[in-house]
C-alpha positions as CSV (number, residue, x, y, z in Angstrom):
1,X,-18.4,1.8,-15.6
2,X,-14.3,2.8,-14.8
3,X,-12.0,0.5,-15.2
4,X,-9.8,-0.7,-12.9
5,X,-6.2,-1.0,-11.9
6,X,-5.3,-4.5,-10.3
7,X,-2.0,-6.1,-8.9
8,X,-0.9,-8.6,-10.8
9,X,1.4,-11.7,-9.7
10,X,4.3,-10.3,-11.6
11,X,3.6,-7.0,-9.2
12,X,3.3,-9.1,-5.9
13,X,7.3,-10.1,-7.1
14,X,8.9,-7.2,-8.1
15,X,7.6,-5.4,-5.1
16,X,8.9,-8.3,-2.7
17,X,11.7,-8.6,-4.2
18,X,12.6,-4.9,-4.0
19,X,11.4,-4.6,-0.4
20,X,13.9,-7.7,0.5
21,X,16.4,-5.7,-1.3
22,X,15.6,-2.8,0.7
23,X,16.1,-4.9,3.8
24,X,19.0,-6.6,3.3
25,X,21.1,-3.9,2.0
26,X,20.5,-2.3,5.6
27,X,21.1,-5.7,7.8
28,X,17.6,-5.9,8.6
29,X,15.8,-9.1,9.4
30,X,11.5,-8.1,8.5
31,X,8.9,-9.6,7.3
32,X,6.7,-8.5,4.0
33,X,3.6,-8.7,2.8
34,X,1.3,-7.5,0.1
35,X,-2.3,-7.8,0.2
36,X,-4.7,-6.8,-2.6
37,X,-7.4,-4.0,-2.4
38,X,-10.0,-6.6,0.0
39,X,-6.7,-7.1,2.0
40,X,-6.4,-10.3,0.5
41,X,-3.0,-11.5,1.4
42,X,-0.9,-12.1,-2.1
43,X,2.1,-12.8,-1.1
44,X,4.7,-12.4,2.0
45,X,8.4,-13.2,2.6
46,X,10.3,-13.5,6.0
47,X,13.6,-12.9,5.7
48,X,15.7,-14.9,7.9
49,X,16.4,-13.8,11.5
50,X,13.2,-12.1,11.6
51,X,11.2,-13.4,14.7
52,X,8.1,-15.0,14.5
53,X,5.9,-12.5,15.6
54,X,6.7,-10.1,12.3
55,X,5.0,-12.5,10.2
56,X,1.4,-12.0,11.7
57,X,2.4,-8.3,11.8
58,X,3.2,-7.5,8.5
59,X,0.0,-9.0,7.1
60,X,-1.9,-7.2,9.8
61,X,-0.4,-3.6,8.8
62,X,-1.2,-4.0,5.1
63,X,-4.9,-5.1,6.0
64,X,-4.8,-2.1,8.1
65,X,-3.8,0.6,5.3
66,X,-5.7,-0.7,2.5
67,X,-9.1,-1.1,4.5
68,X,-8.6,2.7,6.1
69,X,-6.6,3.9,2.4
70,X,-4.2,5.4,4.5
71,X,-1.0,4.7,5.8
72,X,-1.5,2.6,9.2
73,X,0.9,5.2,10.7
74,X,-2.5,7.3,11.1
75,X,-3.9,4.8,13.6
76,X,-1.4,5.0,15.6
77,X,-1.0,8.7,16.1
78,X,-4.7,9.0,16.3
79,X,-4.7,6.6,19.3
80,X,-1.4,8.1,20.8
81,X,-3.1,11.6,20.8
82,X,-5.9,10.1,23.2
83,X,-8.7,8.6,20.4
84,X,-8.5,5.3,22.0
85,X,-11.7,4.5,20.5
86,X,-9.9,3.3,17.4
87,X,-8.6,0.2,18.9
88,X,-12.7,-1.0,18.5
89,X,-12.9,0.0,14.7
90,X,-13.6,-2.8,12.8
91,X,-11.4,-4.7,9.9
92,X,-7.9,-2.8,11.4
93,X,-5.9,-5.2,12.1
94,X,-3.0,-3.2,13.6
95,X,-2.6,0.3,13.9
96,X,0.8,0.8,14.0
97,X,3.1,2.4,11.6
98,X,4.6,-0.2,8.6
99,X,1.5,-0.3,6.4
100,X,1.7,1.6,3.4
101,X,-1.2,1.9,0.6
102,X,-0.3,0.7,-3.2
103,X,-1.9,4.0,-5.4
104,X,-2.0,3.7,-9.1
105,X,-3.5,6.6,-11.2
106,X,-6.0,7.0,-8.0
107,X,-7.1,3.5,-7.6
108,X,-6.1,1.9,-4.4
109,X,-5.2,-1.6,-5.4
110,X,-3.4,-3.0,-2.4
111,X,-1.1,-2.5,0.4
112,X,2.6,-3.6,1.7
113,X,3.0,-4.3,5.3
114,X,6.6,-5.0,6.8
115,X,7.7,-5.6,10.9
116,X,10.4,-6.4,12.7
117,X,12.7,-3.4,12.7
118,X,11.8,0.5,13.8
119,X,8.6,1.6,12.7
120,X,10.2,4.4,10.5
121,X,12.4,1.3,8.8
122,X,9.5,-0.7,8.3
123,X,8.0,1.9,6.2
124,X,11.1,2.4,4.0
125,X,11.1,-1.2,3.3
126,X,7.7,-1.1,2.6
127,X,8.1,2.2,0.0
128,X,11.3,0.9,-1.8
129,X,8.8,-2.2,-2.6
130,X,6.0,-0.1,-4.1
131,X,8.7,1.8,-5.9
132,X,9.5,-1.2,-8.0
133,X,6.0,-0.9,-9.9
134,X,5.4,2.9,-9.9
């Protein structure tokens, strides 16, 4: 039986609170959320300004990367280079880039999601959080 790395609450913080660093050092008004390896969401923050619509996004793009154990960036480029088949697959959420998986010593153990500026932001945000634990 292998043991198993898990986020713990104290995790869930530290990455928020280094991914809303992230964002407001650059001006940026997102939302973030981290979800566990099921895609269970653990905890999400919407920074003010951010519009309404980045808090069902950012969910949806961690759910995305965890389930696939990827970053959700893939999706997208796999769709954008004409496998439009992936919009049916089931349990992605939404296949565009701002989902990034949490890796620890080769266990997947969750996933930080962040919308609401350009994709390419979104991800920084997303890797300055998972920074704070690695």
């Amino acid at each position: 039986m292998k043991t198993k790395h898990t986020l713990e609450t104290a995790d869930v913080k530290a990455i928020l609170a280094a991914a809303e660093a992230e964002a407001l050092a650059n001006g940026w008004a997102v939302s973030i959320a981290v979800v566990d390896d099921g895609g269970h969401l653990l905890g999400q923050l919407r920074l003010d300004g951010a519009s309404a619509s980045t808090a069902h996004m950012a969910p949806a793009k961690a759910v995305t990367s965890i389930m696939g154990r990827r970053e959700s960036k893939v999706y997208e480029d796999l769709i954008l280079n004409g496998r439009v088949s992936m919009l049916t697959a089931p349990a992605l959420q939404a296949m565009l880039e701002g989902g990034v998986p949490i890796v620890v010593d080769g266990d997947f153990v969750g996933a930080v999601g962040v919308s609401g500026v350009k994709s390419e932001q979104d991800v920084q945000i997303a890797r300055a959080g998972i920074a704070a634990i690695l």
